[in-house]
One Martini backbone bead per residue (centre of mass of N, CA, C, O) as a GRO file, in nm:
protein
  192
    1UNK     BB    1   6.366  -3.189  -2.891
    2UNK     BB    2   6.521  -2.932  -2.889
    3UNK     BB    3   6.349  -2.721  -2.987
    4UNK     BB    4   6.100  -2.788  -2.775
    5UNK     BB    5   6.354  -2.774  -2.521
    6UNK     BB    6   6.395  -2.456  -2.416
    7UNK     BB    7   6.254  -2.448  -2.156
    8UNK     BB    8   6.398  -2.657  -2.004
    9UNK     BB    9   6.699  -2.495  -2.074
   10UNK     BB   10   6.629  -2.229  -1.951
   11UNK     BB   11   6.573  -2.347  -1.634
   12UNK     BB   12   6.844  -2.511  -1.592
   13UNK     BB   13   6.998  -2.229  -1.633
   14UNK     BB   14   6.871  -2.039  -1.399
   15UNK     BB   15   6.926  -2.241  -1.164
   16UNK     BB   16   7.243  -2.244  -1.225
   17UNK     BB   17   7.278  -1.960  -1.204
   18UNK     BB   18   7.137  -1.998  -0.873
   19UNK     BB   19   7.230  -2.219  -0.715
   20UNK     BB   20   7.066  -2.460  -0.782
   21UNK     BB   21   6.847  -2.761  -0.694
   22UNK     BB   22   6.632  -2.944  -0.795
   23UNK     BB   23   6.541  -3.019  -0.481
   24UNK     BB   24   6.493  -2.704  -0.413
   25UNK     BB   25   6.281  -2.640  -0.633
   26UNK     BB   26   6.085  -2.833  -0.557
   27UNK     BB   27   6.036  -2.741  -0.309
   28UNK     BB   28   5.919  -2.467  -0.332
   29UNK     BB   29   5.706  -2.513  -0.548
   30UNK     BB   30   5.557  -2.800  -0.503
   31UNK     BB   31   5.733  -3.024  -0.698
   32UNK     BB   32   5.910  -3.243  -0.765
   33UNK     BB   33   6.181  -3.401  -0.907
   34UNK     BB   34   6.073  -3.530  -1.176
   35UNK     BB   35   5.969  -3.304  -1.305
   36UNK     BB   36   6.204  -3.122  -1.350
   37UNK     BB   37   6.342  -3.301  -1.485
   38UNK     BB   38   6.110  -3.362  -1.706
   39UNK     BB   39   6.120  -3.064  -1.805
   40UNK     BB   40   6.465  -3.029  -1.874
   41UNK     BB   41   6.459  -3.258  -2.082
   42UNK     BB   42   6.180  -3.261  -2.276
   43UNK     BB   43   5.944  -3.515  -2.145
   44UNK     BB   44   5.774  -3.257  -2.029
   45UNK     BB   45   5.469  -3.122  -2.029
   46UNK     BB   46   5.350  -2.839  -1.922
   47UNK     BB   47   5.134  -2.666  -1.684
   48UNK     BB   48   5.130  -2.341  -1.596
   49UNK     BB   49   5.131  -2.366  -1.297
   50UNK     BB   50   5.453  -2.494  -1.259
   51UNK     BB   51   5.572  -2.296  -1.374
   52UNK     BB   52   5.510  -2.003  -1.223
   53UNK     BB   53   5.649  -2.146  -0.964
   54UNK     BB   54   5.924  -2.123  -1.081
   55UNK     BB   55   5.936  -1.837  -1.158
   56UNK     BB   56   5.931  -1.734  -0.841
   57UNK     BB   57   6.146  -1.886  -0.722
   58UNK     BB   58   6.382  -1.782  -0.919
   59UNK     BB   59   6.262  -1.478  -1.018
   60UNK     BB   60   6.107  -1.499  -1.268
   61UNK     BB   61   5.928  -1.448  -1.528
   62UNK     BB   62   5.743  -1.605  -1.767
   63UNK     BB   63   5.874  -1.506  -2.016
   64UNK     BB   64   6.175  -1.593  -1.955
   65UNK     BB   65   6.103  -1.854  -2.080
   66UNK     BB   66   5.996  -1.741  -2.385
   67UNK     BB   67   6.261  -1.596  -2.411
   68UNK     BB   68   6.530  -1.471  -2.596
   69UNK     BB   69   6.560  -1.183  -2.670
   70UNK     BB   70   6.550  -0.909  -2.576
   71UNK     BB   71   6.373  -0.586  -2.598
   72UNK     BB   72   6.288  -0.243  -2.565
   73UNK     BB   73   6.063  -0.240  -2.781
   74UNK     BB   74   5.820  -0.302  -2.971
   75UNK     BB   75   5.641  -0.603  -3.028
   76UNK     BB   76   5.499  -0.712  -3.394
   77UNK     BB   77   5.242  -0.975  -3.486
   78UNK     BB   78   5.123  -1.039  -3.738
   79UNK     BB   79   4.798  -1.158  -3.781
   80UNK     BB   80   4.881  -1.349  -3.520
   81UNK     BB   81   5.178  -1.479  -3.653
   82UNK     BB   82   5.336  -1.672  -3.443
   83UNK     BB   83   5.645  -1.860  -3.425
   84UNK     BB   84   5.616  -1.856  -3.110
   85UNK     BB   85   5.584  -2.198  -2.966
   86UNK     BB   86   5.387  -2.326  -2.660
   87UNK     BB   87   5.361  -2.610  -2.507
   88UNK     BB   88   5.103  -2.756  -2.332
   89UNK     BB   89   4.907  -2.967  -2.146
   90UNK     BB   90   4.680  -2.837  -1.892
   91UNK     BB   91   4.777  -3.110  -1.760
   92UNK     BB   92   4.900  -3.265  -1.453
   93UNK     BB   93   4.798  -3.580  -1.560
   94UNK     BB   94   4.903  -3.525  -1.868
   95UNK     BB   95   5.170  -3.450  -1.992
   96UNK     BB   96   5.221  -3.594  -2.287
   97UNK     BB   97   5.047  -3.394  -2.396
   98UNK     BB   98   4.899  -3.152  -2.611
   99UNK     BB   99   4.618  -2.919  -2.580
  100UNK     BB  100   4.796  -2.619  -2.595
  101UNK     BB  101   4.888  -2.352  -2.795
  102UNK     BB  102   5.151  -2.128  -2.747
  103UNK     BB  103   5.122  -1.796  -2.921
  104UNK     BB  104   5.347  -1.550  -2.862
  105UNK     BB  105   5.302  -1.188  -2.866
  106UNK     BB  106   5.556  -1.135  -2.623
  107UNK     BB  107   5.847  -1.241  -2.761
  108UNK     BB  108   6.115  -1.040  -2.628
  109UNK     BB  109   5.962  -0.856  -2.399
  110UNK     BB  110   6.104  -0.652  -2.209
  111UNK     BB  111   5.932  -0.612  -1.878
  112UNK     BB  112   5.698  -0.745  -1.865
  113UNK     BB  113   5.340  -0.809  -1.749
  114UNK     BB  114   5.245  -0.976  -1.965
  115UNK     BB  115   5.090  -1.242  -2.113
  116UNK     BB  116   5.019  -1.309  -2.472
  117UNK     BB  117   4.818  -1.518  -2.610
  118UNK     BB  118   4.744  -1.744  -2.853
  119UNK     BB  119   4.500  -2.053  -2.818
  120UNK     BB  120   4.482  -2.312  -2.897
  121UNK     BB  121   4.197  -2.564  -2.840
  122UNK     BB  122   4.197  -2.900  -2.735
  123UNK     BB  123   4.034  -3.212  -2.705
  124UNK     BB  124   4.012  -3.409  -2.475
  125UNK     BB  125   3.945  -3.764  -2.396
  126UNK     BB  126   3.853  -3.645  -2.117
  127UNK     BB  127   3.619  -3.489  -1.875
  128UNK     BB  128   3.817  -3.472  -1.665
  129UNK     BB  129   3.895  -3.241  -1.445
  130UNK     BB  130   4.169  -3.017  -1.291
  131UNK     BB  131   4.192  -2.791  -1.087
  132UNK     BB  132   4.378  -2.469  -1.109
  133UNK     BB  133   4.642  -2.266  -0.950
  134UNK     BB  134   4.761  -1.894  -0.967
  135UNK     BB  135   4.870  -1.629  -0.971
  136UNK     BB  136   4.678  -1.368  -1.085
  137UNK     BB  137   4.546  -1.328  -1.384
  138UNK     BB  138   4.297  -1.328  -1.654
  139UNK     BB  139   4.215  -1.315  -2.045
  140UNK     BB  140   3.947  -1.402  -2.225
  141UNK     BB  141   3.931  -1.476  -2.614
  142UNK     BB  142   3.715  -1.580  -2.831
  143UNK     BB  143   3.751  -1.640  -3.169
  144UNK     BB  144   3.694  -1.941  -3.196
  145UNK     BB  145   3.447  -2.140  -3.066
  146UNK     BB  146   3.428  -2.307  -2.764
  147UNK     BB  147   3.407  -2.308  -2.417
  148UNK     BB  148   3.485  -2.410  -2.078
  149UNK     BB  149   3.481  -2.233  -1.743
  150UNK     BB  150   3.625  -2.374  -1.413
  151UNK     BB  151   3.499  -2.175  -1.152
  152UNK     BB  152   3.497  -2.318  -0.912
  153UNK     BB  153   3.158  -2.378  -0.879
  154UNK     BB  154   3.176  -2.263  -1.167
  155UNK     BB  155   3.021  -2.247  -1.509
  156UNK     BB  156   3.155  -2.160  -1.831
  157UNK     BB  157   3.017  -2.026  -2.172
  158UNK     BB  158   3.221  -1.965  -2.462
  159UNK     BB  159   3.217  -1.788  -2.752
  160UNK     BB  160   3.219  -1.625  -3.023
  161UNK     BB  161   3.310  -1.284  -2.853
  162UNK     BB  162   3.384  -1.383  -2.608
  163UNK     BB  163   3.436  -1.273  -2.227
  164UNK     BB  164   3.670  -1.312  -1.977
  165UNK     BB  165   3.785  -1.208  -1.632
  166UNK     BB  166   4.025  -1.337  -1.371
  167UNK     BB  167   4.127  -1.524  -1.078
  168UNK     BB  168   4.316  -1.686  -1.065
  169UNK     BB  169   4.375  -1.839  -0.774
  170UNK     BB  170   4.123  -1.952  -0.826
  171UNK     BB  171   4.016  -2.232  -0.938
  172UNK     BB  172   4.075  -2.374  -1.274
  173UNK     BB  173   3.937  -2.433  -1.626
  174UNK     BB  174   4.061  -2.485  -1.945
  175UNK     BB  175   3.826  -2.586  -2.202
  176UNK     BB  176   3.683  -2.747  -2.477
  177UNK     BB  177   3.328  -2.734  -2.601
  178UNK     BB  178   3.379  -3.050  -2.721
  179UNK     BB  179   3.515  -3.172  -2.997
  180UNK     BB  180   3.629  -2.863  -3.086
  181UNK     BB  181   3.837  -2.663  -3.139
  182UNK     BB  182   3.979  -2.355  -3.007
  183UNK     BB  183   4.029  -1.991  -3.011
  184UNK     BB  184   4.206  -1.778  -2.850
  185UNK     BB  185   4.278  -1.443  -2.609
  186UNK     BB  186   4.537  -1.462  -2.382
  187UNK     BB  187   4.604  -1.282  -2.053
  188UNK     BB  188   4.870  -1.297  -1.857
  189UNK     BB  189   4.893  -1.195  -1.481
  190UNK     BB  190   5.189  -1.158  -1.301
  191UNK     BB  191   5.341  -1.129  -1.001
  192UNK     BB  192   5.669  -0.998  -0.894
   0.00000   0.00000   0.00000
């Protein structure tokens, strides 16, 4: 699992750099001190909810954790085809699966503040949603399939071409609508 946990180690490397322990860390952002060992560890798929906690807690943006080397010029994904691949399971109470593939389109860009990515979107096994909510805004464009996501007590249904843009603050849930895959165009903008 050592390359698909990147994160867990990215996250590891910045808290003891800023001479932080797992229980401050837990402390600050609001996850336990187990979710943080098992994201450091790379036994728990986490949710971007718990990530951008860690995020503002640290001091760095969310990007921080999925860029290898930063570049200062323009970055480039030809045809939509990132190799840059970060699993999410989009429940936290379901960590061990991955509902969830975000593929960065702009990873290793420095100073970034949006943060795009194309993002399949797999069918859950239950139908139980738990909205969660953190800082910024989203916006969301269907490439194929169906969606529905769930913003505060409305339920919007999207389909190919449709596209919606709000405030993450207010809780919310993103899956696909039915039992099929589908694509999206997601840019998440957390404020630093």
């Amino acid at each position: 699992m050592a390359e698909e946990n990147q994160l867990g180690n990215k996250i590891k490397q910045i808290r003891e750099n800023n001479e932080m322990s797992v229980e401050e860390l837990a402390s600050k952002s609001h996850c336990s001190s187990e979710i943080i060992e098992s994201i450091e560890s790379g036994d728990l798929i986490p949710s971007l909810t718990p990530l951008i906690k860690i995020a503002r807690v640290l001091g760095v943006r969310l990007g921080t954790f999925l860029d290898d080397a930063p570049q200062t010029g323009p970055i480039m994904v030809k045809s939509g085809k990132s190799n840059h691949v970060i699993h999410f399971s989009g429940k936290e109470d379901h960590p061990d699966t991955s509902a969830l593939d975000f593929y960065s389109l702009a990873s290793g860009k420095a100073d970034r503040h949006m943060e795009p990515f194309i993002i399949d979107v797999h069918p859950h096994e239950t139908e139980e949603y738990k909205l969660s909510s953190h800082e910024g805004e989203e916006f969301i464009y269907v490439i194929n399939g169906e969606i529905e996501i769930l913003y505060g007590q409305d339920s919007y249904l999207l389909s190919a071409g449709d596209s919606i843009y709000y405030d993450s603050i207010v809780p919310h849930d993103l899956h696909t609508y039915g039992k099929q895959d589908a694509k999206i165009l997601a840019i998440v903008y957390t404020p630093f």
